[in-house]
C-alpha positions in Angstrom: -67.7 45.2 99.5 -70.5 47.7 100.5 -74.2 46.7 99.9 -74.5 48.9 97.0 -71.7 47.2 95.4 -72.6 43.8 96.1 -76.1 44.8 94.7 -75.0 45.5 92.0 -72.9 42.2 91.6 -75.6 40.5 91.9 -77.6 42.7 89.2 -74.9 41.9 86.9 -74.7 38.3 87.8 -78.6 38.1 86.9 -78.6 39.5 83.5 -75.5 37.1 82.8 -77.4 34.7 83.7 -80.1 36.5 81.6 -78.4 36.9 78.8 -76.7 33.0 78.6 -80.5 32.0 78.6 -80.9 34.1 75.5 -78.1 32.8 74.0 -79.3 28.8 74.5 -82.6 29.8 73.0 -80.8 31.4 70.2 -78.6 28.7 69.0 -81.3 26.2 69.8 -83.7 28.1 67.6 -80.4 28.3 65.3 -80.0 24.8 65.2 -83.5 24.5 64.5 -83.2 26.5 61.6 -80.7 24.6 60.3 -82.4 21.5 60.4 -85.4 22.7 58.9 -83.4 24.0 56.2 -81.4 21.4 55.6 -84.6 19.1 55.4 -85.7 21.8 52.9 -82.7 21.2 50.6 -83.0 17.8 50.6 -86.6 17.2 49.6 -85.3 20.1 47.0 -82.3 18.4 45.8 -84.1 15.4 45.7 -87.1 15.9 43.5 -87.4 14.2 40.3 -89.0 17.6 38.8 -87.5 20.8 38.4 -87.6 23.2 40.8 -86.0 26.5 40.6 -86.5 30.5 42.0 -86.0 33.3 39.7 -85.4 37.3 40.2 -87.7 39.6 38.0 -85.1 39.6 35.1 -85.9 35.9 34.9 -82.6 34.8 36.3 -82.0 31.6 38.0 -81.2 32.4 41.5 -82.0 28.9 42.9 -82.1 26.0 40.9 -82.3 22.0 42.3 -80.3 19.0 39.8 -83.2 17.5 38.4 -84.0 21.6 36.9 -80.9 21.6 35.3 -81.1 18.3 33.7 -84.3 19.3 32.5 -82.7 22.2 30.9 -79.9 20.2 29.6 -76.7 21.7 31.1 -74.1 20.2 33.4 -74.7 21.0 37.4 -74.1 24.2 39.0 -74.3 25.7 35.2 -77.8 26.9 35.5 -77.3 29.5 38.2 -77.0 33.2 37.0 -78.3 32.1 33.5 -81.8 33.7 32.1 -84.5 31.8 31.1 -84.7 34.0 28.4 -81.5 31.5 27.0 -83.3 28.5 26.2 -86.1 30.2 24.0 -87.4 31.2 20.8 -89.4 34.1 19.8 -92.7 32.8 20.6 -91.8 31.3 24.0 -90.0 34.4 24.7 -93.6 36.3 24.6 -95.6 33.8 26.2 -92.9 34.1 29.0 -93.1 37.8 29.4 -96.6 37.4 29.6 -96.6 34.8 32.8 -93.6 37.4 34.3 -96.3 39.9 34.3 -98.8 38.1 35.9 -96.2 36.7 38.4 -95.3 40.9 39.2 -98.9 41.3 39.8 -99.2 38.9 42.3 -101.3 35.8 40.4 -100.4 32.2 40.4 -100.4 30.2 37.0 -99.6 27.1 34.8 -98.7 26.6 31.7 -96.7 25.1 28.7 -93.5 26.6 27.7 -90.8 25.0 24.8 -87.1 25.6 25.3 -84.2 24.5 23.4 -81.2 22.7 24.9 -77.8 23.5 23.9 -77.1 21.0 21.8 -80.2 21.9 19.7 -82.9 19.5 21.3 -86.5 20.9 21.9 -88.6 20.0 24.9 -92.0 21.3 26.0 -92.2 21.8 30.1 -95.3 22.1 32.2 -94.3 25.0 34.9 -96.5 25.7 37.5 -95.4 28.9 38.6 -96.2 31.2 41.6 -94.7 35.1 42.6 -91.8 35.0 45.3 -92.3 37.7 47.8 -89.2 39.5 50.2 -89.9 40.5 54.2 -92.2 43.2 52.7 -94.2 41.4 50.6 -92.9 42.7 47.5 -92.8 40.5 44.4 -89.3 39.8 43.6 -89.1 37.0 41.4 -91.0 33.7 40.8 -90.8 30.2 42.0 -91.7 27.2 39.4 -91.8 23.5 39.6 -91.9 22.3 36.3 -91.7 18.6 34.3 -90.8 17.7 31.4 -94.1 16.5 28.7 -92.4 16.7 25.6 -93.3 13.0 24.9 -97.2 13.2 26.0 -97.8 16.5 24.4 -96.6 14.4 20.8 -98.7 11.9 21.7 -101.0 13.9 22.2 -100.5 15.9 18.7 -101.0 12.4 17.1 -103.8 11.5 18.7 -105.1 14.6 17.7 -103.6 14.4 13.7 -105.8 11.2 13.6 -108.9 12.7 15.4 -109.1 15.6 12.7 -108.3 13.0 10.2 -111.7 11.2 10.6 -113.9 12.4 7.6 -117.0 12.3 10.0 -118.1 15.4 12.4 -117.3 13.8 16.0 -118.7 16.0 19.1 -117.7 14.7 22.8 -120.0 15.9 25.5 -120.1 15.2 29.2 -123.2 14.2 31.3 -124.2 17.6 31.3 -124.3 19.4 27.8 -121.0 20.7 28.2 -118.2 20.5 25.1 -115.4 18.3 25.4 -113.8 18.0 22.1 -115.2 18.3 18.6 -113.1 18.0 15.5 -112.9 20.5 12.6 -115.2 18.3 10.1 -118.0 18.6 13.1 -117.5 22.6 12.6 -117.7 22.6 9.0 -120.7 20.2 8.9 -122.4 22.4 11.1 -121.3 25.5 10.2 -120.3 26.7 13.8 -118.9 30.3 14.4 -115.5 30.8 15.6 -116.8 32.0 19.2 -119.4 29.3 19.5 -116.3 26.8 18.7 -114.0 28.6 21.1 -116.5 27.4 23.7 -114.5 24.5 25.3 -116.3 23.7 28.6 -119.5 24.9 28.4 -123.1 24.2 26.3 -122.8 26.6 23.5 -122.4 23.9 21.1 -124.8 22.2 22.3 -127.4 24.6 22.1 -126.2 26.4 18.7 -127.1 22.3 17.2 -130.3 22.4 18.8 -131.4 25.9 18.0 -130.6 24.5 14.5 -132.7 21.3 14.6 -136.1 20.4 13.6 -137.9 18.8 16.5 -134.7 18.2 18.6 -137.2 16.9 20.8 -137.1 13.4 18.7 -133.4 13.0 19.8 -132.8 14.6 23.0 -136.7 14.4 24.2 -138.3 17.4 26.3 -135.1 18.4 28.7 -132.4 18.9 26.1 -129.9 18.9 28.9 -130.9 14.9 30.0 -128.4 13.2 28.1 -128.3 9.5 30.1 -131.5 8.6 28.2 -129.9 8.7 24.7 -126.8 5.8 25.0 -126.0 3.9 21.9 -128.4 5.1 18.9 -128.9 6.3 16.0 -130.9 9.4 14.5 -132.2 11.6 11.3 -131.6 14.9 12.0 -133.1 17.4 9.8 -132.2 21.0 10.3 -134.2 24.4 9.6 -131.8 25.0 6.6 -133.1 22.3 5.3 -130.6 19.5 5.5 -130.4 16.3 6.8 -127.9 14.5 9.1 -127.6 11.1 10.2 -126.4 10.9 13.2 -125.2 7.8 15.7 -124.7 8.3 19.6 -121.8 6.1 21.5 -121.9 5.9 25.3 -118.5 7.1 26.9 -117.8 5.6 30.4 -115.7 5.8 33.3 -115.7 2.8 36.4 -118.8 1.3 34.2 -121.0 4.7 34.9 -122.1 6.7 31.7 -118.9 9.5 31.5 -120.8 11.8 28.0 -121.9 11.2 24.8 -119.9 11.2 21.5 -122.1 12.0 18.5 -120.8 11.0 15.1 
C-alpha cells in the first residue's frame, strides 16, 4: 500500500470514526427524546382534568382519558370526533367565536355546555390556548378543561336567592369598586343598563353619589375611603327627592375589612 492509499485509509477510518460519534449522539439525544416524551404522556394520561389538542376544524387530534370521560364516551372514542358533536346552538356560536380568537393568535377562558350521549348536560371551564406548527402557524388549539357543572348550579341558586331578597343589596370592595348588586338595587336606584354593566369598577358607586343629598353625611369628604363606614346605618335622601334608609355590613377576609355591602 502506497502513501496515498494508506492516507486515504486513514481519512476514511476518521470519518468512521466521525460518523459512529454522530450516531451515539443521535440515539442518545433519541433516547432522550423518548424519555421526555414518555414523561410527557404520563403527566398527560394522568391528569384528573381534561386535556386534549384540536385541528382548526375543531377535531380532536389528541385527547388524554380523563377528556373523554368528561365528555362521556368510552376510551379511544374521542379521537377524530368534532367538538362541534357535543353542542347545541348557542354553544356552537360561542365556540366559533373562541376558534377565532384561537386562529388569531390570543389565549382565552371560558364556559362552554355540551351534551353527552346519553342526553346529560355538563358546563366545562376550558382554558384554551392556539397550537402553532415548525412555522409558527396556528393549526389548531390546545384546552385543559374541568368539569363545573355542580358549582356553576350552586352558583345559580345562590344567585335565585340573592335576587330573591326584596331589598337593594350593593357589594363593594375596599376601593369603590362593584362586586355584585342585585336587580331590586337597580330598580330602587334607577341605574342605566351601561352603568349596571359596570362589574369591577366605581361607576355605581359614583352614579349613587352623584344622586345623593350631602353624600358627605355617609361616606364623609373622600367618597372613595370606605374603612371608616363598618356596620351602620343611614337616611339617604336623593336630589329627586326620595328617601332611602340605608344599613352598611362589614365584609371580611383573615379578620381584615374585605368591602362594604349596603342594604
Amino acid at each position: 500500500m502506497d502513501a496515498q492509499q494508506k492516507e486515504m485509509v486513514d481519512a476514511l477510518r476518521r470519518r468512521i470514526r466521525e460518523l459512529e460519534q454522530q450516531k451515539e449522539v443521535y440515539d442518545r439525544a433519541m433516547r432522550n427524546l423518548l424519555e421526555t416524551h414518555q414523561v410527557y404522556r404520563t403527566l398527560i394520561e394522568n391528569q384528573t382534568e381534561g386535556i386534549g389538542a384540536v385541528d382548526l376544524e375543531e377535531r380532536f387530534i389528541m385527547t388524554n382519558p380523563a377528556a373523554e370521560a368528561l365528555f362521556g364516551v368510552p376510551p379511544g372514542e374521542l379521537l377524530g370526533r368534532q367538538v362541534s358533536e357535543f353542542l347545541d346552538e348557542k354553544n356552537l356560536a360561542l365556540l366559533k367565536k373562541q376558534t377565532d380568537l384561537r386562529r388569531q393568535g390570543k389565549t382565552g377562558t371560558y364556559e362552554l355546555e355540551i351534551t353527552h350521549p346519553d342526553g346529560n348536560r355538563h358546563i366545562l371551564l376550558l382554558t384554551a390556548a392556539p397550537h402553532l406548527d415548525t412555522e409558527g402557524k396556528v393549526v389548531g388549539a390546545v384546552a385543559i378543561f374541568r368539569d363545573i357543572t355542580e358549582r356553576s348550579r350552586t352558583e345559580d341558586t345562590l344567585r335565585d336567592v340573592f335576587e330573591s331578597i326584596t331589598e337593594g343589596v350593593l357589594a363593594l370592595d375596599m376601593h369603590g369598586r362593584t362586586i355584585l348588586f342585585n336587580q331590586r338595587f337597580a330598580e330602587m336606584w334607577r341605574t342605566p343598563p351601561e352603568i349596571q354593566a359596570s362589574i369591577g369598577g366605581d361607576e355605581i358607586l359614583s352614579f349613587i353619589i352623584d344622586r345623593m343629598e350631602k353624600p358627605e353625611r355617609m361616606f364623609g369628604q373622600n367618597y372613595r375611603m370606605l374603612d371608616g363606614l363598618g356596620d351602620s346605618s343611614h337616611t339617604l335622601q336623593l336630589k329627586d327627592g326620595r328617601t332611602f334608609g340605608c344599613r352598611t355590613r362589614t365584609m371580611k377576609k383573615d379578620e381584615n375589612q374585605a368591602g362594604l355591602v349596603l342594604v
